[in-house]
Z-matrix of the N, CA and C atoms (Angstrom, degrees):
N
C 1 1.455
C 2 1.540 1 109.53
N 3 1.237 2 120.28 1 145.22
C 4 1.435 3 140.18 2 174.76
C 5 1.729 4 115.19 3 -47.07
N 6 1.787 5 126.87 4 111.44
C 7 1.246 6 82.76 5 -171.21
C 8 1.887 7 90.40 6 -101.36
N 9 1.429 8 95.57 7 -167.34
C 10 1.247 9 107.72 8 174.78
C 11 1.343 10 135.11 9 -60.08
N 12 1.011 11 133.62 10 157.34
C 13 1.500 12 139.77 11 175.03
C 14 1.701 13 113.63 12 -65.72
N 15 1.182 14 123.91 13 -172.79
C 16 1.519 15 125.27 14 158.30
C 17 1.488 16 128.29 15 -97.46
N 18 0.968 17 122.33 16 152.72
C 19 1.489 18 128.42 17 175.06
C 20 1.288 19 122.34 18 -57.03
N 21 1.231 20 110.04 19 83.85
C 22 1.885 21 107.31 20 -175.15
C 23 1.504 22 110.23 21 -78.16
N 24 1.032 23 143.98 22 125.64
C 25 1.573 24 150.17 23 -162.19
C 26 1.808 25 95.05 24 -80.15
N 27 1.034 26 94.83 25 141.75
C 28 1.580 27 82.54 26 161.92
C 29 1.347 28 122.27 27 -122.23
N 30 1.805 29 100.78 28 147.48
C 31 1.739 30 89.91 29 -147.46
C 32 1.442 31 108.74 30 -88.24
N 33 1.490 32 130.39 31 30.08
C 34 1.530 33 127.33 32 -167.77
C 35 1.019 34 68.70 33 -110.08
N 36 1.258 35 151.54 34 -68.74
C 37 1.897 36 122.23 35 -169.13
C 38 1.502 37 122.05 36 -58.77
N 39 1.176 38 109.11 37 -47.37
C 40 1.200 39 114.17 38 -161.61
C 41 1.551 40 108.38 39 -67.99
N 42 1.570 41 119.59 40 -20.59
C 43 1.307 42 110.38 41 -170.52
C 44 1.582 43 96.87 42 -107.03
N 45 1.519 44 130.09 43 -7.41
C 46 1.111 45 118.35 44 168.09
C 47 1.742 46 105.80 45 -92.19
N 48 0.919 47 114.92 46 -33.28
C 49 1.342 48 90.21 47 171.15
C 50 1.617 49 136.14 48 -105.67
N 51 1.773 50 100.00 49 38.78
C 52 1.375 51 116.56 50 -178.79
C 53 1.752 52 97.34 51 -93.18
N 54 1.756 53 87.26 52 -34.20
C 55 1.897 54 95.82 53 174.73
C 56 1.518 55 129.00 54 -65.98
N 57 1.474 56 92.77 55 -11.27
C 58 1.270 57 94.52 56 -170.68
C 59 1.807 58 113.51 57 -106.15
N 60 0.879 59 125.42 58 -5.56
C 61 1.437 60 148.38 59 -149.48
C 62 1.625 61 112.34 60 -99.55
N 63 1.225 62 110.71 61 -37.59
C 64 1.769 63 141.20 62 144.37
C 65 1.470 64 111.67 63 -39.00
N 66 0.894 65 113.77 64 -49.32
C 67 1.571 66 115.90 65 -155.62
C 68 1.878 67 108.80 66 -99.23
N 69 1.273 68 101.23 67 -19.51
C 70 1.476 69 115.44 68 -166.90
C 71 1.438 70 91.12 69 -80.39
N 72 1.671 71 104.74 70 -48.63
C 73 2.034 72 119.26 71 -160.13
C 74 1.518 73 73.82 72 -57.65
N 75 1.165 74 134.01 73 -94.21
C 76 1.334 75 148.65 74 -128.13
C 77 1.874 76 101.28 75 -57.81
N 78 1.449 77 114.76 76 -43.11
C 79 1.415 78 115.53 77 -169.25
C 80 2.498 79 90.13 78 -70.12
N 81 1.163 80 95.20 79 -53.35
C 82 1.713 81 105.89 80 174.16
C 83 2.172 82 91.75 81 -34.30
N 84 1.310 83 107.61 82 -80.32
C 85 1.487 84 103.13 83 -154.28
C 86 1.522 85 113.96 84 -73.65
N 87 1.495 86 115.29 85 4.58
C 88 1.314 87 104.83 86 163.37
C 89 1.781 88 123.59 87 -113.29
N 90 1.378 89 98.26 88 7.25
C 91 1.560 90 107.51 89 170.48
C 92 1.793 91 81.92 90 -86.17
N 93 1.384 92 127.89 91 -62.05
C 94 1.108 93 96.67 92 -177.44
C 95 0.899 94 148.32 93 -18.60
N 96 1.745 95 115.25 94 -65.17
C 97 1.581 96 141.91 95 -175.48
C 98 1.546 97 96.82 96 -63.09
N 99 1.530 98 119.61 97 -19.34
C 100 1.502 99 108.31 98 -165.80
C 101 1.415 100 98.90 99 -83.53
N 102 1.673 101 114.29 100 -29.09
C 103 1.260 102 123.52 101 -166.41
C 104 1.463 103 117.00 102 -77.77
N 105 1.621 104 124.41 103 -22.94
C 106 1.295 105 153.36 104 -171.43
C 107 1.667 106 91.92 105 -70.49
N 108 1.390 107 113.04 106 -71.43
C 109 1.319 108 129.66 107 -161.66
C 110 1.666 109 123.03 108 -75.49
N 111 0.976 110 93.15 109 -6.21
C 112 1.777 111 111.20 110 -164.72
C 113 1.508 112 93.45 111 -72.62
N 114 1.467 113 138.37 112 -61.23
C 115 1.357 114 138.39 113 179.66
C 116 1.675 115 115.47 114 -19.14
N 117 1.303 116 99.58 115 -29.60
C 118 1.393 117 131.09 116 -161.39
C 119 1.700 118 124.08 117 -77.00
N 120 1.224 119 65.83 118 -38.04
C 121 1.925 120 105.11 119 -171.25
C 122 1.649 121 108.39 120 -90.06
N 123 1.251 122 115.51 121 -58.33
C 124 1.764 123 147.35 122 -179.11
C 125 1.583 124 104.37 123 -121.58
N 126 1.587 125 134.03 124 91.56
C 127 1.243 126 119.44 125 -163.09
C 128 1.662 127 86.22 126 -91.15
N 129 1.140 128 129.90 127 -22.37
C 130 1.635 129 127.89 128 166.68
C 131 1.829 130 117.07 129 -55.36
N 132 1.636 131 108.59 130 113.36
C 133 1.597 132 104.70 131 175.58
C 134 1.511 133 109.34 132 -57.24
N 135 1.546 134 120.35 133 140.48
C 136 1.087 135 114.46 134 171.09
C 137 1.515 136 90.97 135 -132.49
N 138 1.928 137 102.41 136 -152.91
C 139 1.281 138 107.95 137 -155.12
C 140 1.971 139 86.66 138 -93.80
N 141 1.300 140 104.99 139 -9.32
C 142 1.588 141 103.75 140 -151.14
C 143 2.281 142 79.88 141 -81.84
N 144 0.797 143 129.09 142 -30.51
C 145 1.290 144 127.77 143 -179.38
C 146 1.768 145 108.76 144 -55.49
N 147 1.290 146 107.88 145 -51.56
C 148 1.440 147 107.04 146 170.75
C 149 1.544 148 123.99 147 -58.47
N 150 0.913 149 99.49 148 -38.93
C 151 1.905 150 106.11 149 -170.92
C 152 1.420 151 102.86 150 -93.34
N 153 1.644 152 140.49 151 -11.30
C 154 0.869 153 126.56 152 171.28
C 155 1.879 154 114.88 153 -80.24
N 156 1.806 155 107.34 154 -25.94
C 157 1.042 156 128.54 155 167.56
C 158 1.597 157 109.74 156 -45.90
N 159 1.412 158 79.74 157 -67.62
C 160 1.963 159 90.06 158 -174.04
C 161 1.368 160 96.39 159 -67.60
N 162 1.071 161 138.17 160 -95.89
C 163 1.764 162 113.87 161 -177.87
C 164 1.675 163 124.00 162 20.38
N 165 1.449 164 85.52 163 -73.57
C 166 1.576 165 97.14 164 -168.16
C 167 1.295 166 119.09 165 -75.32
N 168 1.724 167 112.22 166 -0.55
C 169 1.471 168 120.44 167 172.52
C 170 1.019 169 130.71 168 -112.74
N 171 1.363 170 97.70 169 0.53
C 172 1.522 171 113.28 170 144.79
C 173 1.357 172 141.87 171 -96.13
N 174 1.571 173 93.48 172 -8.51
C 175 1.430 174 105.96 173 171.59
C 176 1.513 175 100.06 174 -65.70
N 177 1.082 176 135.26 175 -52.79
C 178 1.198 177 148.00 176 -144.06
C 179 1.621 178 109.76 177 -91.66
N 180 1.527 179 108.83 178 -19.47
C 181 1.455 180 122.25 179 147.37
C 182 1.194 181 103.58 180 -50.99
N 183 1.162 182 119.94 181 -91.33
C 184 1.329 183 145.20 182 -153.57
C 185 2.252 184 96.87 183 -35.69
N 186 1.352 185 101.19 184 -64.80
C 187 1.513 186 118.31 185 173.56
C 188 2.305 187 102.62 186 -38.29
N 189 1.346 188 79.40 187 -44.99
C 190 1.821 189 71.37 188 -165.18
C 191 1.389 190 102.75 189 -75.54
N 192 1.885 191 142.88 190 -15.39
C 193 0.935 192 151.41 191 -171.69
C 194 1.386 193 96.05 192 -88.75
N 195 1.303 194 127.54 193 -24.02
C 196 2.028 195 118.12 194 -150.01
C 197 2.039 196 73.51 195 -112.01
N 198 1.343 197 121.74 196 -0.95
C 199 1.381 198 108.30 197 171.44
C 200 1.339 199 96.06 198 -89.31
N 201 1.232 200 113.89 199 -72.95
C 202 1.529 201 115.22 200 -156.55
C 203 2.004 202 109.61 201 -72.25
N 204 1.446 203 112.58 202 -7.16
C 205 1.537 204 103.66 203 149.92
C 206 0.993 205 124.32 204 -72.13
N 207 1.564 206 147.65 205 3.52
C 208 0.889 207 146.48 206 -173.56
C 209 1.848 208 108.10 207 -88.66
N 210 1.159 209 105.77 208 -50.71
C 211 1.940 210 136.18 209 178.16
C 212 1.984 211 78.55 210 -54.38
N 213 1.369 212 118.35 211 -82.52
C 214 1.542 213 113.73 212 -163.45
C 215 1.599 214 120.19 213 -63.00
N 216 1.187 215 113.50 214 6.12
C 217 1.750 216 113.51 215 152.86
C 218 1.547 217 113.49 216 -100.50
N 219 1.437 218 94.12 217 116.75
C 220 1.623 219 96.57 218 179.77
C 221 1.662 220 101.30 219 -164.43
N 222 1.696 221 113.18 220 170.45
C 223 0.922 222 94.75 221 155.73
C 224 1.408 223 130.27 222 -150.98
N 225 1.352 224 162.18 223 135.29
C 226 1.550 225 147.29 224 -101.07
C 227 1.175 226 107.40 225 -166.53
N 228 1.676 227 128.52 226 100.95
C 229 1.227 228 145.61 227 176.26
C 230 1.875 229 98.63 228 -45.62
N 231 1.194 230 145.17 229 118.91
C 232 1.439 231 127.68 230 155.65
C 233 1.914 232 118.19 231 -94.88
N 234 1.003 233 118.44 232 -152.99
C 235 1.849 234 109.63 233 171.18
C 236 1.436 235 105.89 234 -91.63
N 237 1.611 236 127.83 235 9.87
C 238 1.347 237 113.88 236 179.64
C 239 1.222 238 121.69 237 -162.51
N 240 1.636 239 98.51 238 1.41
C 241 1.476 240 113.81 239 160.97
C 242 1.147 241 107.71 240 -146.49
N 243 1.783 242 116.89 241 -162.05
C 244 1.281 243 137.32 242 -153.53
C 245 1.866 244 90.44 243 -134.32
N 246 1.102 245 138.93 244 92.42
C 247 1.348 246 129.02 245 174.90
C 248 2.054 247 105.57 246 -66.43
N 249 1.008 248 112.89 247 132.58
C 250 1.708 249 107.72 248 157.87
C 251 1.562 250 103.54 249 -137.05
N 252 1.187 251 124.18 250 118.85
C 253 1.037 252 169.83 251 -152.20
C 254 1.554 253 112.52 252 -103.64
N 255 1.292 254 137.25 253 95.13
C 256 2.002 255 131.38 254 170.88
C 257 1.879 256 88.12 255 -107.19
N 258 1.246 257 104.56 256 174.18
C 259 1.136 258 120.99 257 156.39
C 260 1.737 259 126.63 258 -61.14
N 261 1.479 260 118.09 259 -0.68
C 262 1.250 261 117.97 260 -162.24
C 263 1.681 262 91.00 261 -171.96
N 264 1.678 263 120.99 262 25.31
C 265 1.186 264 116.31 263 170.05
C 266 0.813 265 122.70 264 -174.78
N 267 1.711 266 135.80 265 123.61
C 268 1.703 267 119.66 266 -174.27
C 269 1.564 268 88.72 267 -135.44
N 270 1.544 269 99.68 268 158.86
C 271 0.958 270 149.75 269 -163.04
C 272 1.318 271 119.07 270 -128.47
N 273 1.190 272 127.79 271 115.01
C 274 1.605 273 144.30 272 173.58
C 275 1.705 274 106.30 273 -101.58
N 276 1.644 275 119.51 274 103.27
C 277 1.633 276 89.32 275 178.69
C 278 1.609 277 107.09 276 -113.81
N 279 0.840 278 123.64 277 145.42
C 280 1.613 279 114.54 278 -163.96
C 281 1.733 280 114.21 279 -95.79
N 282 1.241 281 104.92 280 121.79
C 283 1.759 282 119.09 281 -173.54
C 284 2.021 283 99.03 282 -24.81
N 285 1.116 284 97.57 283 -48.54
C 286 1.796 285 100.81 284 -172.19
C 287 1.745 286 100.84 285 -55.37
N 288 1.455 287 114.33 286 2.42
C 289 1.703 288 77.49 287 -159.85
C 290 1.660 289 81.42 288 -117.46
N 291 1.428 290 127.92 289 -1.47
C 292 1.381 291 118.27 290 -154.42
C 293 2.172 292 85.86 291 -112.14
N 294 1.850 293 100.05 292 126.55
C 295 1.095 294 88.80 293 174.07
C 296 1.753 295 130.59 294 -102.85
N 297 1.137 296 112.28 295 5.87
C 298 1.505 297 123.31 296 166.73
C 299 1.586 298 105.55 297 -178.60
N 300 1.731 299 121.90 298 163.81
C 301 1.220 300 124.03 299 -159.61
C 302 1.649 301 84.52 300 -138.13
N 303 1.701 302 106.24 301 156.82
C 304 1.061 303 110.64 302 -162.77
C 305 1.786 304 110.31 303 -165.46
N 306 1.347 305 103.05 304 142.16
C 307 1.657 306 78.06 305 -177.70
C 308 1.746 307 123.87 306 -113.08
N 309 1.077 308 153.16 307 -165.20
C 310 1.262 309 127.42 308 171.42
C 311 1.655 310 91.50 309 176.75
N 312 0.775 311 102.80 310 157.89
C 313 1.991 312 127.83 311 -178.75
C 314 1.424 313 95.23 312 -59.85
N 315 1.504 314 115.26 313 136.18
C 316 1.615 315 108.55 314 161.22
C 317 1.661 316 111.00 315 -57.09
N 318 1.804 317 114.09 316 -54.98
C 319 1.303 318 101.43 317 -160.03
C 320 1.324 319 132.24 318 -74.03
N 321 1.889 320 96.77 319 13.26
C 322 1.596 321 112.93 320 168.29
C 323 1.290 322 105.34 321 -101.49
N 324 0.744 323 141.53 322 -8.01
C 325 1.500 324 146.45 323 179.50
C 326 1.739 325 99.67 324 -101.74
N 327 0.949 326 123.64 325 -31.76
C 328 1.441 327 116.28 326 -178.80
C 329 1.689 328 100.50 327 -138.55
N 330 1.049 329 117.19 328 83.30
C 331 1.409 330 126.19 329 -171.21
C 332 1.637 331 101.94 330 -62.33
N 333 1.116 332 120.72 331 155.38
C 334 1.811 333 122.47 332 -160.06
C 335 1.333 334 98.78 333 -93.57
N 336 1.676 335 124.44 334 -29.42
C 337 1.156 336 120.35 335 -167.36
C 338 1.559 337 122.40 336 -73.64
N 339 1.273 338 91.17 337 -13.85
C 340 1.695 339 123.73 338 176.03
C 341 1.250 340 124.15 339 -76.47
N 342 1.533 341 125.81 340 -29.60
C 343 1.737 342 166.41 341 173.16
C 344 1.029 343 83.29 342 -46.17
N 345 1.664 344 127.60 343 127.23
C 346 1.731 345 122.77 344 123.26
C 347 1.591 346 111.90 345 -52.53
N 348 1.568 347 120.92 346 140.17
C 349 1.152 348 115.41 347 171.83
C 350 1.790 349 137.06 348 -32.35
N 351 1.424 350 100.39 349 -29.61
C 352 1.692 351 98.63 350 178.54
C 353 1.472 352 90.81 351 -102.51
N 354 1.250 353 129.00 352 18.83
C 355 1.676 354 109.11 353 144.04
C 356 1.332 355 123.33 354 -100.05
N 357 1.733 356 105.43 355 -23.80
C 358 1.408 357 91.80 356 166.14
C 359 1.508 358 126.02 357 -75.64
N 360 1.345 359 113.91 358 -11.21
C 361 1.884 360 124.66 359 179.06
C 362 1.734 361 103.52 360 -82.58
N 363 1.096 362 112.07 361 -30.33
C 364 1.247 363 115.40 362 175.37
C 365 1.642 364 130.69 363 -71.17
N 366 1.402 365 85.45 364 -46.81
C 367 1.753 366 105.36 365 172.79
C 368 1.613 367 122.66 366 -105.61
N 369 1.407 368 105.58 367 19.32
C 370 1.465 369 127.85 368 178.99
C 371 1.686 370 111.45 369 -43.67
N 372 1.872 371 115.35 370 -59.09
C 373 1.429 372 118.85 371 172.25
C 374 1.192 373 101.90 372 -52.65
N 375 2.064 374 118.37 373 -68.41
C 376 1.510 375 112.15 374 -133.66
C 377 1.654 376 96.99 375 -72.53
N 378 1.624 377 138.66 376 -11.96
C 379 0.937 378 125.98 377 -153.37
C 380 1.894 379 106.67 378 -74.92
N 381 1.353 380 103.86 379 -10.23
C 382 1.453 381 100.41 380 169.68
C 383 1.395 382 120.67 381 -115.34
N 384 1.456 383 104.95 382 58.54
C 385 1.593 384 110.52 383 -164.33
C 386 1.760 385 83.32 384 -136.10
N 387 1.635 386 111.78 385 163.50
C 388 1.303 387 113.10 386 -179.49
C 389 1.725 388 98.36 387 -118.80
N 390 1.544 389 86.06 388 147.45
C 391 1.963 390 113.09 389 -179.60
C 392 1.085 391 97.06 390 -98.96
N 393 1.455 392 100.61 391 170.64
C 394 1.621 393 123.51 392 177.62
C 395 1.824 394 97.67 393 -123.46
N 396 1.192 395 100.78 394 83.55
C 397 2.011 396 91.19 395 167.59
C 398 1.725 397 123.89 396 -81.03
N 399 1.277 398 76.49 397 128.57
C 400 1.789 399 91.75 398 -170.34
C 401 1.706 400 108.71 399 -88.30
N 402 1.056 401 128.41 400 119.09
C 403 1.195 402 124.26 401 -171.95
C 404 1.500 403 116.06 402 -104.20
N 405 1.385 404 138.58 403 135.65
C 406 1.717 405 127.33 404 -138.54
C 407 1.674 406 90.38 405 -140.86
N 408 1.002 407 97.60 406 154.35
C 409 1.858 408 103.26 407 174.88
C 410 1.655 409 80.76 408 -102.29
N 411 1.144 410 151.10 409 9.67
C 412 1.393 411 139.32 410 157.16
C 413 1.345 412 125.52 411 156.32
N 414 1.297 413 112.00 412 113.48
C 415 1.033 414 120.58 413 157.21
C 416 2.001 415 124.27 414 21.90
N 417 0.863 416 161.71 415 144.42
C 418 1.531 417 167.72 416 -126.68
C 419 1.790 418 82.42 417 -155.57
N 420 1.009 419 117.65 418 -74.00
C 421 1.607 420 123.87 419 -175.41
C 422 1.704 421 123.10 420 -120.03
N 423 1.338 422 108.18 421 176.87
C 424 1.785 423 104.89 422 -155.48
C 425 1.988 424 80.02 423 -63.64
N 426 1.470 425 112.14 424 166.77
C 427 1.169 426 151.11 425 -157.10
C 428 1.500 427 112.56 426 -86.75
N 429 2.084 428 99.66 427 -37.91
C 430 1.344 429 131.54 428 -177.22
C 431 1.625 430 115.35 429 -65.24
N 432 1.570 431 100.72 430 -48.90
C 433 1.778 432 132.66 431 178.81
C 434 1.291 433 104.27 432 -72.14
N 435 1.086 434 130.92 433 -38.62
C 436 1.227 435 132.10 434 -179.54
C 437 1.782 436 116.91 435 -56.72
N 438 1.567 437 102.58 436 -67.43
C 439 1.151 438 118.50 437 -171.79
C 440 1.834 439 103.34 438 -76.64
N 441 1.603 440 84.32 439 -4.47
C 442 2.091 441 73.43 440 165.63
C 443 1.600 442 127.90 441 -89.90
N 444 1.606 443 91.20 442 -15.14
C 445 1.466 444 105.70 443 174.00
C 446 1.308 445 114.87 444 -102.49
N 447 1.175 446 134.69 445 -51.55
C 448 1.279 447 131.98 446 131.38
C 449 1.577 448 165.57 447 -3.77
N 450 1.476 449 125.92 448 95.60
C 451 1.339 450 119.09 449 -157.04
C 452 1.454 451 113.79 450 -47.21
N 453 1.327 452 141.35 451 145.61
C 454 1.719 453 126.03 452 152.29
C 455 0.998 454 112.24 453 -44.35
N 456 1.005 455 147.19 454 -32.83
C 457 1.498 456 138.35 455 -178.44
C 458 1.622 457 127.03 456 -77.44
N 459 1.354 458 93.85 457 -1.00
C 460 1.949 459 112.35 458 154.79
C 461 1.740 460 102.78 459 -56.64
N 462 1.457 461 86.93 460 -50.58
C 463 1.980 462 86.38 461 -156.63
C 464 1.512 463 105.61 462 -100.45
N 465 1.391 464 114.33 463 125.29
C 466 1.272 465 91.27 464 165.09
C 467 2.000 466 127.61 465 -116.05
N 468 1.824 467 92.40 466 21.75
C 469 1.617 468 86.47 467 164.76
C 470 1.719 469 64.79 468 -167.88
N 471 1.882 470 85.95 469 -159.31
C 472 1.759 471 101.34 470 -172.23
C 473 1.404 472 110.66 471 -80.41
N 474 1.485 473 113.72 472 -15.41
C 475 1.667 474 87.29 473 -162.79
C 476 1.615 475 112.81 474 -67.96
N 477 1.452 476 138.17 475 178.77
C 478 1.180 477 129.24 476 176.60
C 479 1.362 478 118.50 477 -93.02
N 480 1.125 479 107.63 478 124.62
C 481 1.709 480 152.80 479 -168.40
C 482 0.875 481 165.03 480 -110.06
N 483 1.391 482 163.21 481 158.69
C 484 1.535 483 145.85 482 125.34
C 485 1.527 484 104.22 483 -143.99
N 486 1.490 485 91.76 484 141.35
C 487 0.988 486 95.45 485 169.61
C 488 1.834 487 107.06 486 -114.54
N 489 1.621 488 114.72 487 138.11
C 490 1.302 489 132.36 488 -165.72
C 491 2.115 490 110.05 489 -97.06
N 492 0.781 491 105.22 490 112.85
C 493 1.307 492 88.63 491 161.33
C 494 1.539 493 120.10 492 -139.32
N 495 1.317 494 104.12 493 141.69
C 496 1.575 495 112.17 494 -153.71
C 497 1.355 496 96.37 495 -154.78
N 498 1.287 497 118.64 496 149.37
C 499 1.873 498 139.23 497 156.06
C 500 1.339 499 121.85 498 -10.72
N 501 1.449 500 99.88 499 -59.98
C 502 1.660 501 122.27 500 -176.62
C 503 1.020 502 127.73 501 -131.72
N 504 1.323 503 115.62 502 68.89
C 505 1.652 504 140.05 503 -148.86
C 506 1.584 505 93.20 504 -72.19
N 507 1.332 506 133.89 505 -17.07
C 508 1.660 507 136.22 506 -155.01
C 509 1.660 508 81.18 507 -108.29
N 510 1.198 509 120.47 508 -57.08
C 511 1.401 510 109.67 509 -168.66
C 512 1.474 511 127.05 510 -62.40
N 513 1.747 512 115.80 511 -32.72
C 514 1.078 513 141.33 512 137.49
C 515 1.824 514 127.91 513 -22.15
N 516 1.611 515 102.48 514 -62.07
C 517 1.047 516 104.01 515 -176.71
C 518 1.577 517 102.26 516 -81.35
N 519 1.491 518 143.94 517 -14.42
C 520 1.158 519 145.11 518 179.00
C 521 1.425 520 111.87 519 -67.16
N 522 1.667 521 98.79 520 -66.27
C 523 1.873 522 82.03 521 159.82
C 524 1.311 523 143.67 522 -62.88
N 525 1.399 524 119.51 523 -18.12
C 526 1.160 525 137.47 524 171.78
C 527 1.444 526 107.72 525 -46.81
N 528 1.206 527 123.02 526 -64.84
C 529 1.454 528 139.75 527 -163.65
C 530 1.327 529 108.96 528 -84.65
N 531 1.011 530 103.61 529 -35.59
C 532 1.997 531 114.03 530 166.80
C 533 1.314 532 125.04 531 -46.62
N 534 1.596 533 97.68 532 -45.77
C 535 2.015 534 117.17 533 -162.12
C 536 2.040 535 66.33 534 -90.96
N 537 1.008 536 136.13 535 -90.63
C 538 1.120 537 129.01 536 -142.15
C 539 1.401 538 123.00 537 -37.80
N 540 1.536 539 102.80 538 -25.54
C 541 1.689 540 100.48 539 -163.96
C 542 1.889 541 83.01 540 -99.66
N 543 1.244 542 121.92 541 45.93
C 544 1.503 543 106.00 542 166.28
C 545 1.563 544 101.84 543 80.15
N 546 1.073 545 152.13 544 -30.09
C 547 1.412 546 158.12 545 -179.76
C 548 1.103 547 128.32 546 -38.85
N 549 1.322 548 139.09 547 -162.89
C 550 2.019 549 142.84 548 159.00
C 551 1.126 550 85.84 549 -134.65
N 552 1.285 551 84.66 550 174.78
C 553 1.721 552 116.88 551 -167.03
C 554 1.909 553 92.72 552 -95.51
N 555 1.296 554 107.22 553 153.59
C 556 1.720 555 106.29 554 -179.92
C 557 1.120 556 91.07 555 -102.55
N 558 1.609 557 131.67 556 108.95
C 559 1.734 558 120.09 557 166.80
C 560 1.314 559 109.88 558 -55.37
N 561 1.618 560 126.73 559 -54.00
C 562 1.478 561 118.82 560 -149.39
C 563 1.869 562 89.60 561 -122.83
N 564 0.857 563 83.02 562 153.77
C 565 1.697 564 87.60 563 160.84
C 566 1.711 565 118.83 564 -106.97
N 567 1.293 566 102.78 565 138.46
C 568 1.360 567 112.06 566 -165.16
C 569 1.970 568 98.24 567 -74.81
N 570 1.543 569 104.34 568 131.70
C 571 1.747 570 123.70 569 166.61
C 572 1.351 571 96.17 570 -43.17
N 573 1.901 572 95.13 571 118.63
C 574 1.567 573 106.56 572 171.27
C 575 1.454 574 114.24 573 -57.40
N 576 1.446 575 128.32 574 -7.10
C 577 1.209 576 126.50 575 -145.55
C 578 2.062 577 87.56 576 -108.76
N 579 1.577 578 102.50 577 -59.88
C 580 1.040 579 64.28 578 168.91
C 581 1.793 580 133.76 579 -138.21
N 582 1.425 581 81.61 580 72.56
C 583 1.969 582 108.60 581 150.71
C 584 1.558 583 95.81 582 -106.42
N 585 1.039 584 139.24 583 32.20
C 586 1.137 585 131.26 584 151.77
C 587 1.832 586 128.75 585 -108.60
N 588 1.775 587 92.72 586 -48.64
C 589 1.496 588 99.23 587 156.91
C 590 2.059 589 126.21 588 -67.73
N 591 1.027 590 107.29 589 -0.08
C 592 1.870 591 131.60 590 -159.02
C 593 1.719 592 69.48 591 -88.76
N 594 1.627 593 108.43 592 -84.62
C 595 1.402 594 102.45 593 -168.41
C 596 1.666 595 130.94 594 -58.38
N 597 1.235 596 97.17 595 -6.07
C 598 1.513 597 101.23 596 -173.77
C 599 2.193 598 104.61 597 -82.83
N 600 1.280 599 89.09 598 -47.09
C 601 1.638 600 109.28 599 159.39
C 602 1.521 601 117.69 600 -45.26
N 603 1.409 602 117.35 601 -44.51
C 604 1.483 603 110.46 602 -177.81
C 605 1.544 604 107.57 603 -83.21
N 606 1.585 605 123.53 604 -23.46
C 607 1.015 606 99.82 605 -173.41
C 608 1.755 607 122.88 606 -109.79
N 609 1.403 608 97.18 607 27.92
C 610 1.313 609 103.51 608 158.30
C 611 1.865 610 120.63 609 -84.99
């Protein structure tokens, strides 16, 4: 049996919430220090001692969740579907429903001039990185649900879609098309050196 592909991360999470993950640690360890020192300040317990506690322990929630959401956005060719993966949503899409794959520039696919300003500050790196758009005779689920769980930058008009963006959009699309046409996945790639003497051998 066919096995699966690898876990390609996808980088509209991973790079928005690498930005965000900074700011949480730092707001988390200085409610701390505020919370440490405060006795100091107010040697009387009040209510402001508790909630600055909890504050800061949730900041630090929040920090350990925007880590480990990063690992649960991804997305993983299998032998009979397309897994896509959010932190709070997966997706099974089935080879029958997707009718050709294709790749194209983000900032042609999402032209900048088009960007509200905190999308172009936001999507400043990935906008010169290349996608893999998946093109679907329809949708798996309503269109509405989707884009509620879903970044905008999945879709980039109405027809039905996705657009993928990942690290290794070539390696991606290799298994993609591989598992689909009935195929396996190639774990290793064979030494150019020698698939070169292999063929030199057969054709004597």
């Amino acid at each position: 049996m066919a096995k699966a592909g690898k876990k390609h991360r996808l980088l509209i999470y991973d790079y928005t919430l690498s930005r965000w993950y900074p700011a949480t640690l730092l707001l988390s360890i200085l409610l701390f220090v505020l919370w440490w020192f405060l006795p100091n300040i107010y040697p009387e317990k009040s209510w402001k001692d508790t909630l600055i506690l909890f504050s800061a322990g949730f900041a630090l929630l929040v920090t350990i969740f925007l880590l480990l959401a990063r690992k649960a956005a991804y997305v993983r060719p299998y032998p009979k579907y397309l897994r896509l993966a959010t932190p709070f949503f997966r997706l099974n899409i089935s080879y029958k429903r997707i009718i050709q794959t294709r790749s194209n520039e983000m900032f042609r696919l999402f032209p900048p001039s088009e960007l509200s300003d905190w999308q172009r500050d936001s999507m400043k790196s990935l906008l010169k990185k290349t996608a893999i758009v998946i093109d679907l005779k329809s949708y798996p689920t309503s269109r509405k649900f989707l884009r509620f769980f879903l970044s905008p930058f999945f879709f980039k008009d109405k027809t039905p879609h996705f657009v993928i963006l990942v690290d290794d959009w070539m390696r991606l699309s290799v298994e993609l098309e591989s598992l689909r046409s009935g195929g396996d996945i190639i774990k290793k790639e064979e030494d150019p050196a020698r698939s070169i003497l292999s063929s030199i051998s057969e054709n004597k």
